[in-house]
Rosetta silent file (secondary structure, phi, psi, omega in degrees, C-alpha in Angstrom):
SEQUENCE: XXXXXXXXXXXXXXXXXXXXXXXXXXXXXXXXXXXXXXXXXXXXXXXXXXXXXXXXXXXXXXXXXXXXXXXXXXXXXXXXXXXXXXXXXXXXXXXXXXXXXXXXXXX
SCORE:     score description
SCORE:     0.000 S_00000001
   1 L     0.000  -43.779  176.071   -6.978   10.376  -24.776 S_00000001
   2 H   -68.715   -6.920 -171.719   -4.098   10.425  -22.076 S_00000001
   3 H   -82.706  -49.726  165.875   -6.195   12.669  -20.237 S_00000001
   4 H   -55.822  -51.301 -149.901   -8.873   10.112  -20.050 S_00000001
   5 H   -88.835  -73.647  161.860   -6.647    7.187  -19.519 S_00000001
   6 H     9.928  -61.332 -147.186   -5.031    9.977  -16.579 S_00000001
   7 H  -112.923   -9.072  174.751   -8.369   10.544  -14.787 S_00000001
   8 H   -76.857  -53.677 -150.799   -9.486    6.241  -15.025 S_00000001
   9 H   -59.034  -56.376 -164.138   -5.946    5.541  -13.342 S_00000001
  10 H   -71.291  -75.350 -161.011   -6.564    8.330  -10.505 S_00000001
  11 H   -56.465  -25.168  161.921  -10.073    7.220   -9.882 S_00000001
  12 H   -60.234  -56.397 -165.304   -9.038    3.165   -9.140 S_00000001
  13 H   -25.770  -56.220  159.893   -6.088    4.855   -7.315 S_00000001
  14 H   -49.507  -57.831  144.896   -8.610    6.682   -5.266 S_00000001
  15 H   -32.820  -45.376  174.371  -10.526    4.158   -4.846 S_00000001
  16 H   -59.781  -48.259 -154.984   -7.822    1.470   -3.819 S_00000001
  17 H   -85.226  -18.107  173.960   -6.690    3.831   -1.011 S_00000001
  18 H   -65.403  -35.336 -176.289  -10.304    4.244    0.495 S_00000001
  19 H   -62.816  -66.306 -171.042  -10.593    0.426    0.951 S_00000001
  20 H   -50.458  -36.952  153.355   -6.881    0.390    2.195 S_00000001
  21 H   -70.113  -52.963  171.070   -8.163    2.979    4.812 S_00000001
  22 H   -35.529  -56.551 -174.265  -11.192    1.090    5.520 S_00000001
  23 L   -65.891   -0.827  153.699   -9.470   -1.896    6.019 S_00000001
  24 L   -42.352 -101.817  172.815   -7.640    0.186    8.793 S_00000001
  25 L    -5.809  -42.473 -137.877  -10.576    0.806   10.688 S_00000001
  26 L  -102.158  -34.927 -158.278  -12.485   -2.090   10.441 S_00000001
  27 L   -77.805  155.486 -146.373   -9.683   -5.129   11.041 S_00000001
  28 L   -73.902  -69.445 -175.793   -9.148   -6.480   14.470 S_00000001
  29 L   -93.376  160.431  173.145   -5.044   -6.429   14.874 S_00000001
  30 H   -65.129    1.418 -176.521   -2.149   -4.705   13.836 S_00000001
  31 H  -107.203  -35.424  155.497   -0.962   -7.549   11.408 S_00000001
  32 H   -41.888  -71.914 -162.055   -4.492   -7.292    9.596 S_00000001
  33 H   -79.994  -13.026  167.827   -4.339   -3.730    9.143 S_00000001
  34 H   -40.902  -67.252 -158.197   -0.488   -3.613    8.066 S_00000001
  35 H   -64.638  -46.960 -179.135   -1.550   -6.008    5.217 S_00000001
  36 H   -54.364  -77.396  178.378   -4.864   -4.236    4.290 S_00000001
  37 H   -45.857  -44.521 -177.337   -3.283   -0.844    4.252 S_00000001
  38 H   -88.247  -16.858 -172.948   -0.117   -1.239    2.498 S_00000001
  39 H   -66.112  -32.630 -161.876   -1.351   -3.785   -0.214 S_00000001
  40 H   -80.569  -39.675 -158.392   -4.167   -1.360   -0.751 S_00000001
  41 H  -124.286   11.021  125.819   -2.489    1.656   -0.545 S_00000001
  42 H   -47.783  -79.915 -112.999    0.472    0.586   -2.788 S_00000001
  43 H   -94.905  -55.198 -156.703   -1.564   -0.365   -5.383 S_00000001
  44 H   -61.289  -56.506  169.577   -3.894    2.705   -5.176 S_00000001
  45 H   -51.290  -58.274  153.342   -0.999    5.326   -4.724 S_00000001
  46 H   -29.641  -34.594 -170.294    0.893    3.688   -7.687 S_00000001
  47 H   -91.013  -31.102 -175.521   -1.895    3.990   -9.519 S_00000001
  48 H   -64.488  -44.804  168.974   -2.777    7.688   -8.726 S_00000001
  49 H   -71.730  -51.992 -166.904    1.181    8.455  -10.011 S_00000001
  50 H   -71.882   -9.639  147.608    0.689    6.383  -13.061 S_00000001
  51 H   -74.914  -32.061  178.114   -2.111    8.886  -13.805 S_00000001
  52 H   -55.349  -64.064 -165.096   -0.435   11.864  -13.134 S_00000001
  53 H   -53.655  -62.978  155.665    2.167   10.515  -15.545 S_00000001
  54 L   -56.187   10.162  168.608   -0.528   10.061  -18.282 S_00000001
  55 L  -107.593 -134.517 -159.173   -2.204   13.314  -17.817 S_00000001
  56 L    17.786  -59.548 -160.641    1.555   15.370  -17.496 S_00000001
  57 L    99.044 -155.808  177.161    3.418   13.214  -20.367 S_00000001
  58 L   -78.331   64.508  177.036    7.030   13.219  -20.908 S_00000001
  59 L  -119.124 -178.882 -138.855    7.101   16.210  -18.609 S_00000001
  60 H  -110.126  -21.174  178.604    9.906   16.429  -15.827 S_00000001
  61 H   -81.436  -23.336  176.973    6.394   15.931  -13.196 S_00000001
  62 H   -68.852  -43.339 -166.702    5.685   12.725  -15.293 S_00000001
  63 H   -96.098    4.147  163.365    8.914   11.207  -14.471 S_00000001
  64 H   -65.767  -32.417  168.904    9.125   12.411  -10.905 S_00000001
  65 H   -53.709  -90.284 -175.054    5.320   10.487  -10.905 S_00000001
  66 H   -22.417  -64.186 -158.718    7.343    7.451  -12.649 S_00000001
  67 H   -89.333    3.877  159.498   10.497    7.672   -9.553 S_00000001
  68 H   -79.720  -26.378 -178.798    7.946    7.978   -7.028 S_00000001
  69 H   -92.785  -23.272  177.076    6.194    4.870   -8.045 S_00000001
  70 H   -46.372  -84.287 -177.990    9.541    3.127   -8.623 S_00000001
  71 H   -52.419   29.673  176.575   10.215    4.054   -4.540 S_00000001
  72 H  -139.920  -23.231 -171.829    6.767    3.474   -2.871 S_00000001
  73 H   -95.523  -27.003  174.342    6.739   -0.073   -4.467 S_00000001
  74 L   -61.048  -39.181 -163.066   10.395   -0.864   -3.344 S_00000001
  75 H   -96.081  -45.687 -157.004    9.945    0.500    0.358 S_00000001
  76 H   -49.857  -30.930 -171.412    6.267    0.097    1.113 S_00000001
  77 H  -106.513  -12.504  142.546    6.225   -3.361    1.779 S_00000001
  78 H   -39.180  -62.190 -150.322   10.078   -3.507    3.471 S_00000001
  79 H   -63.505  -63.338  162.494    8.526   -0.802    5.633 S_00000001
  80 H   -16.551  -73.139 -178.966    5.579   -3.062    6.387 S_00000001
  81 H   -69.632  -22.045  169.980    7.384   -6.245    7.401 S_00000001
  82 H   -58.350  -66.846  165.415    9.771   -4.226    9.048 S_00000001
  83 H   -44.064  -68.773  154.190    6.876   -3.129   11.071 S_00000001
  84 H   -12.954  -88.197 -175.334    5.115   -6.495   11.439 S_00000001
  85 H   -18.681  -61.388 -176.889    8.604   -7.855   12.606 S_00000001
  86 H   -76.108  -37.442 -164.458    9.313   -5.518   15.385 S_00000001
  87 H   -80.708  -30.151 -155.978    5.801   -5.368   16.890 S_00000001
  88 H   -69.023  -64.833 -176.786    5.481   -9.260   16.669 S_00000001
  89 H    -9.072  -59.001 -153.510    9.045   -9.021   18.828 S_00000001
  90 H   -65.601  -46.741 -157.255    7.966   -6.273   21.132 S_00000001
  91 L   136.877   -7.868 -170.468    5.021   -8.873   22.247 S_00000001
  92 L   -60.255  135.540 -171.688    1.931   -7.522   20.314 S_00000001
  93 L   -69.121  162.249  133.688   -0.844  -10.520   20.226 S_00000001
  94 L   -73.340 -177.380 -170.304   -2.647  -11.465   17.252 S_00000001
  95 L   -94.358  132.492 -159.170   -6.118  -11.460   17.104 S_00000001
  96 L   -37.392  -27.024 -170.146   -7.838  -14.147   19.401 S_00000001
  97 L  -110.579   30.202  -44.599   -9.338  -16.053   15.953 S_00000001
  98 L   160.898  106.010  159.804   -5.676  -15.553   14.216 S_00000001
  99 L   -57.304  -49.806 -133.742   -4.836  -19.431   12.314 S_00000001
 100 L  -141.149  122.935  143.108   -1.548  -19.125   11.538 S_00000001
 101 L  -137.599  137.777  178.954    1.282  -17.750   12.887 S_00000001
 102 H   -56.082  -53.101 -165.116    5.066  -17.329   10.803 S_00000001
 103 H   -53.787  -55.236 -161.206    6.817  -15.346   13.095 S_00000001
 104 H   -60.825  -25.071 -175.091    6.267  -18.230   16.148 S_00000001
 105 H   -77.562   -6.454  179.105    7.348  -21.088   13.606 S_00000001
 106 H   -83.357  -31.932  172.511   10.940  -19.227   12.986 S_00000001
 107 L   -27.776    0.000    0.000   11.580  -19.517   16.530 S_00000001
Protein backbone atom coordinates (compact mmCIF):
# COMPACT_ATOMS: atom_id res chain seq x y z
CA UNK A 1 0.00 0.00 0.00
CA UNK A 2 2.90 2.57 0.76
CA UNK A 3 4.34 1.48 -2.34
CA UNK A 4 1.32 2.58 -4.19
CA UNK A 5 0.72 5.69 -2.25
CA UNK A 6 4.98 6.07 -3.08
CA UNK A 7 4.62 5.76 -6.88
CA UNK A 8 0.97 8.31 -6.96
CA UNK A 9 3.16 10.98 -4.97
CA UNK A 10 6.24 10.60 -7.53
CA UNK A 11 4.03 10.69 -10.54
CA UNK A 12 2.15 14.35 -9.49
CA UNK A 13 5.76 15.23 -8.43
CA UNK A 14 6.80 14.44 -11.92
CA UNK A 15 4.32 15.90 -13.31
CA UNK A 16 4.38 19.30 -11.30
CA UNK A 17 8.04 19.75 -12.37
CA UNK A 18 7.27 19.28 -16.20
CA UNK A 19 4.74 22.19 -16.10
CA UNK A 20 7.25 24.16 -13.82
CA UNK A 21 9.74 23.57 -16.76
CA UNK A 22 7.27 24.42 -19.30
CA UNK A 23 6.36 27.39 -17.74
CA UNK A 24 10.16 28.24 -18.18
CA UNK A 25 10.08 28.08 -21.73
CA UNK A 26 7.00 29.38 -22.66
CA UNK A 27 6.65 32.79 -20.28
CA UNK A 28 7.78 36.08 -21.60
CA UNK A 29 10.10 37.58 -18.54
CA UNK A 30 12.21 36.60 -15.89
CA UNK A 31 9.60 37.46 -13.10
CA UNK A 32 7.04 35.03 -14.93
CA UNK A 33 9.33 32.26 -15.11
CA UNK A 34 10.80 32.70 -11.42
CA UNK A 35 7.13 32.27 -10.26
CA UNK A 36 6.18 29.39 -12.67
CA UNK A 37 9.29 27.46 -11.92
CA UNK A 38 9.71 27.61 -8.30
CA UNK A 39 5.93 27.32 -7.33
CA UNK A 40 5.88 24.39 -9.67
CA UNK A 41 8.91 22.90 -8.92
CA UNK A 42 8.51 23.16 -5.08
CA UNK A 43 5.47 21.56 -5.08
CA UNK A 44 6.51 18.79 -7.56
CA UNK A 45 10.01 18.12 -5.90
CA UNK A 46 8.30 18.00 -2.42
CA UNK A 47 6.14 15.76 -3.66
CA UNK A 48 8.65 13.36 -5.41
CA UNK A 49 10.51 13.24 -1.61
CA UNK A 50 7.25 12.63 0.07
CA UNK A 51 7.16 9.51 -2.15
CA UNK A 52 10.40 8.34 -1.66
CA UNK A 53 9.54 8.58 2.03
CA UNK A 54 6.44 6.34 1.51
CA UNK A 55 8.06 3.80 -0.62
CA UNK A 56 11.55 3.72 1.89
CA UNK A 57 9.52 4.01 5.38
CA UNK A 58 11.07 4.79 8.59
CA UNK A 59 14.36 4.15 6.86
CA UNK A 60 17.38 6.62 7.48
CA UNK A 61 16.63 7.54 3.23
CA UNK A 62 12.97 8.27 4.37
CA UNK A 63 14.00 10.88 6.73
CA UNK A 64 16.79 12.34 4.66
CA UNK A 65 13.54 12.52 1.91
CA UNK A 66 11.57 14.20 5.01
CA UNK A 67 14.93 16.98 5.74
CA UNK A 68 15.17 17.57 2.19
CA UNK A 69 11.61 18.59 1.86
CA UNK A 70 11.81 20.50 5.15
CA UNK A 71 14.92 22.63 3.21
CA UNK A 72 13.64 23.02 -0.43
CA UNK A 73 10.36 24.52 1.02
CA UNK A 74 12.26 26.93 3.44
CA UNK A 75 14.89 28.16 0.74
CA UNK A 76 13.15 27.78 -2.59
CA UNK A 77 11.10 30.64 -2.46
CA UNK A 78 13.83 33.02 -0.31
CA UNK A 79 16.03 31.98 -3.22
CA UNK A 80 13.38 33.14 -5.67
CA UNK A 81 12.63 36.60 -4.30
CA UNK A 82 16.09 36.96 -3.64
CA UNK A 83 16.43 36.55 -7.30
CA UNK A 84 13.42 38.62 -8.40
CA UNK A 85 14.86 41.41 -6.05
CA UNK A 86 18.27 41.73 -7.44
CA UNK A 87 17.38 41.48 -11.15
CA UNK A 88 14.43 44.01 -10.67
CA UNK A 89 17.52 46.31 -9.08
CA UNK A 90 20.06 45.48 -11.70
CA UNK A 91 17.37 47.11 -14.30
CA UNK A 92 15.72 43.97 -15.89
CA UNK A 93 12.21 45.18 -17.59
CA UNK A 94 9.10 43.40 -17.19
CA UNK A 95 7.27 42.23 -19.89
CA UNK A 96 5.74 45.05 -22.17
CA UNK A 97 1.88 43.75 -21.09
CA UNK A 98 3.17 43.44 -17.23
CA UNK A 99 -0.05 45.26 -14.85
CA UNK A 100 1.42 45.57 -11.82
CA UNK A 101 4.50 46.33 -10.53
CA UNK A 102 5.62 45.90 -6.36
CA UNK A 103 9.06 46.48 -6.58
CA UNK A 104 8.39 50.29 -8.32
CA UNK A 105 5.66 51.05 -5.54
CA UNK A 106 8.43 50.45 -2.59
CA UNK A 107 10.40 53.10 -4.07
Amino acid sequence: MNETIGFIFIAIGVSFDFFGCLGLVRFPDIYNRLHSSIKCVTLGTSSILLGLFFYKGLTPAGFKALLCVLFLVLTAPVSAHVLARSAHKQGVKLWDKSVCDKYEEDK
